[in-house]
C-alpha positions as YAML, in Angstrom:
chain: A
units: angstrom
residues:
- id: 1
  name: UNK
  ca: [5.16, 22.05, 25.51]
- id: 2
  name: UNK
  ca: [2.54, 20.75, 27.90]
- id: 3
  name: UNK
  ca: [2.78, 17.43, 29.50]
- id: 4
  name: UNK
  ca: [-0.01, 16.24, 27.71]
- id: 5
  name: UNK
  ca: [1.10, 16.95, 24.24]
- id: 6
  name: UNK
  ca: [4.79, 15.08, 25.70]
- id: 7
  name: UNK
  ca: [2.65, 12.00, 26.88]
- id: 8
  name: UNK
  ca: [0.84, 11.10, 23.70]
- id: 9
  name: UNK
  ca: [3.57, 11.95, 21.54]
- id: 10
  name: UNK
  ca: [5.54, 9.50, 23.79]
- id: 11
  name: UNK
  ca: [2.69, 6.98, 23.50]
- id: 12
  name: UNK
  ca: [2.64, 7.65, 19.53]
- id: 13
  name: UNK
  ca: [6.06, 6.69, 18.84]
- id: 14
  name: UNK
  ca: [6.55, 4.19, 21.37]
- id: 15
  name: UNK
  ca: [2.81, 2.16, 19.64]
- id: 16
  name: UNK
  ca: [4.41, 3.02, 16.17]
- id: 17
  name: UNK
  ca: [8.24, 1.91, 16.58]
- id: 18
  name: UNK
  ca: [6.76, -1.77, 18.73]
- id: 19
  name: UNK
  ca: [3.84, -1.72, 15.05]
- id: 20
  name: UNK
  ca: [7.51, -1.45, 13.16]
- id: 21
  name: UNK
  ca: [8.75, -3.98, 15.20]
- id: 22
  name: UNK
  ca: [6.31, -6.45, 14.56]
- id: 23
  name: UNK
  ca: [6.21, -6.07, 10.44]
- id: 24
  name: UNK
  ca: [9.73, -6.83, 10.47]
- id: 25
  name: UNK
  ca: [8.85, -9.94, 12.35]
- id: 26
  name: UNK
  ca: [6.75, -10.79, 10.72]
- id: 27
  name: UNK
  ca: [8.30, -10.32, 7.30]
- id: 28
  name: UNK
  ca: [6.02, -7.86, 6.17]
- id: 29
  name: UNK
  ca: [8.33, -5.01, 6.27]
- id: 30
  name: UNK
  ca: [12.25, -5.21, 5.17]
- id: 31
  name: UNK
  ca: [14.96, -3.49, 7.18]
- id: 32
  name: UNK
  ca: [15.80, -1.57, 4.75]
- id: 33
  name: UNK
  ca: [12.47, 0.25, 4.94]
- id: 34
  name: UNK
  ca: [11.88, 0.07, 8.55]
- id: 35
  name: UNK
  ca: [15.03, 2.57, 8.80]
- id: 36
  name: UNK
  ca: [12.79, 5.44, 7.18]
- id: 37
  name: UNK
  ca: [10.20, 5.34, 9.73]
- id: 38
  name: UNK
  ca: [12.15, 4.39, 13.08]
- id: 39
  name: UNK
  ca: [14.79, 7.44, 12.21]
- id: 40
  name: UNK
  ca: [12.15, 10.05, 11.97]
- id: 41
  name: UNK
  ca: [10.18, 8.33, 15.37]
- id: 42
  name: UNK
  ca: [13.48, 8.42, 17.01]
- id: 43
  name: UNK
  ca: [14.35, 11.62, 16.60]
- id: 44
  name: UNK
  ca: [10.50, 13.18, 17.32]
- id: 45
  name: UNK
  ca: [10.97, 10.93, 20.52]
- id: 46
  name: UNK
  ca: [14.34, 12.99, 21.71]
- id: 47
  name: UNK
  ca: [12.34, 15.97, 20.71]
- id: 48
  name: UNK
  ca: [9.42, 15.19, 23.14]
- id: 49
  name: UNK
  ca: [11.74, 13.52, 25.72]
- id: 50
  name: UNK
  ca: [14.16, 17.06, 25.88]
- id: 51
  name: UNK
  ca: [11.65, 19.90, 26.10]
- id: 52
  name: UNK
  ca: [14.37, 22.67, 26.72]
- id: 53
  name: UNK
  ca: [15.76, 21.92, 23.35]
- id: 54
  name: UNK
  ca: [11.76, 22.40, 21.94]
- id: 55
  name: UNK
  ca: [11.66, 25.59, 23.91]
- id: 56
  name: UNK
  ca: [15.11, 26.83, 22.26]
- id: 57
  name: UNK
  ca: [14.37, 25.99, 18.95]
- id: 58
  name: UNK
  ca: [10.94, 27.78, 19.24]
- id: 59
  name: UNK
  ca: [12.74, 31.10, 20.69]
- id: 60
  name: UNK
  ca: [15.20, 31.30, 18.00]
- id: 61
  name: UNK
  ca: [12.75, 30.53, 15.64]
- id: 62
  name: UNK
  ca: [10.49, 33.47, 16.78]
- id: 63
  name: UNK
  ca: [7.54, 31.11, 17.16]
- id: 64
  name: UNK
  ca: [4.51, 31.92, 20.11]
- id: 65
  name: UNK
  ca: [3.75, 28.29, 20.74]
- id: 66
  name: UNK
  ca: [6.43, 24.99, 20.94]
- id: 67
  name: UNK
  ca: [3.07, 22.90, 19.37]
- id: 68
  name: UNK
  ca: [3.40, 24.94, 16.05]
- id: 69
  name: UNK
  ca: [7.20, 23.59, 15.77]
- id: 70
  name: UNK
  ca: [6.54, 20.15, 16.90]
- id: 71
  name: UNK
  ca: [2.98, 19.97, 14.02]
- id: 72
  name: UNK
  ca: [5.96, 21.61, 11.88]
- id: 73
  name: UNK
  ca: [8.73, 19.07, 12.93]
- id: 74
  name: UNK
  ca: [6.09, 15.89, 12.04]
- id: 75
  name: UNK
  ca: [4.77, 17.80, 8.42]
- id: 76
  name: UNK
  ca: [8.86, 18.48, 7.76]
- id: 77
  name: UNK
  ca: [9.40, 14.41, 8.62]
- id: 78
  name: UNK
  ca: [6.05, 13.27, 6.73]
- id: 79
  name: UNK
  ca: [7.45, 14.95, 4.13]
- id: 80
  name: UNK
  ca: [11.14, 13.31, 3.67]
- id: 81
  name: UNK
  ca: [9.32, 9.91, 4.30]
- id: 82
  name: UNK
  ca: [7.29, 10.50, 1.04]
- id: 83
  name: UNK
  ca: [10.31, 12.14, -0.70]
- id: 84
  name: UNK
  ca: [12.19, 8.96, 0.51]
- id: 85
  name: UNK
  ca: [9.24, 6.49, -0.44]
- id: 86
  name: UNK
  ca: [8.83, 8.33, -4.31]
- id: 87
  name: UNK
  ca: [12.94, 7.61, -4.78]
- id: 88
  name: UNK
  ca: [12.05, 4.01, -3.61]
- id: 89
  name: UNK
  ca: [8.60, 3.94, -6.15]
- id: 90
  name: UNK
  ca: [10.83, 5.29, -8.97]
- id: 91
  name: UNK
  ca: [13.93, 2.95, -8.63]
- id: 92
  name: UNK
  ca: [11.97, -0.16, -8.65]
- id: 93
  name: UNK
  ca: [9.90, 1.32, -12.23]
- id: 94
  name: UNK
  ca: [12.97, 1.71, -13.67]
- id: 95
  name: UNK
  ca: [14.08, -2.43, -12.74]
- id: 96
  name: UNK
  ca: [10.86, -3.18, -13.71]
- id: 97
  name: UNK
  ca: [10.76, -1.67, -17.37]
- id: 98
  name: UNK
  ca: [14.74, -2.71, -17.36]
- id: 99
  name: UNK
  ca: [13.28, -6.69, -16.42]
- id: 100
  name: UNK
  ca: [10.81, -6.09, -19.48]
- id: 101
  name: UNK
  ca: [12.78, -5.02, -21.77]
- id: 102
  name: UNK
  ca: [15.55, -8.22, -20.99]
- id: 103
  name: UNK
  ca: [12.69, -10.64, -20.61]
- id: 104
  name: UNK
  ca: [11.52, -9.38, -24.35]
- id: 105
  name: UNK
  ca: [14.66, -9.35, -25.67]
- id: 106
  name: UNK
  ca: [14.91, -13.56, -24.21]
- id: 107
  name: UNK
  ca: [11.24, -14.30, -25.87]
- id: 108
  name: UNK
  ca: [12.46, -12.41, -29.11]
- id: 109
  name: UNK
  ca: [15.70, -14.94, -29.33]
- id: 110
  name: UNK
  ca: [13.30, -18.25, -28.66]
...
């Protein structure tokens, strides 16, 4: 991987993790939900920070270039964060139409 691939991909999770940083200060973002983005930033940020283990996996993985598996590594990480973010979506429909459902049962009693 060349060093200037390593430095903005440093720079990119270092901006994003201190943007994370400053939601959960501010109370924009719950912990909870911070922990699906700072895992995945953490991780690409050992991946950029030990190149040998980049090289490796590339070798054994019969790749030409280390970029194609780190653009892989982010699509493969963009990918569990939406996974991760539809479980989230489809947990808080079902409270919702379970709130409904008690709050019509309470107008039906009045």
């Amino acid at each position: 991987m060349n060093s200037t691939l390593r430095i903005i991909l440093v720079v990119f999770c270092l901006v994003w993790v201190l943007l994370l940083f400053y939601l959960i200060r501010k109370n924009k973002l719950p912990i909870k939900y911070s922990i699906i983005w700072f895992i995945p930033m953490c991780s690409l940020l050992l991946l950029v920070l030990f190149p040998n283990f980049v090289s490796y996996c590339v070798s054994l993985l019969g790749m030409v270039s280390s970029t194609n598996f780190v653009v892989g590594i982010i699509l493969t990480i963009l990918l569990i964060i939406t996974l991760l973010l539809t479980l989230i979506i489809a947990n808080l429909k079902r409270k919702i139409t379970l709130l409904i459902q008690e709050v019509s049962i309470l107008k039906e009693k009045k």
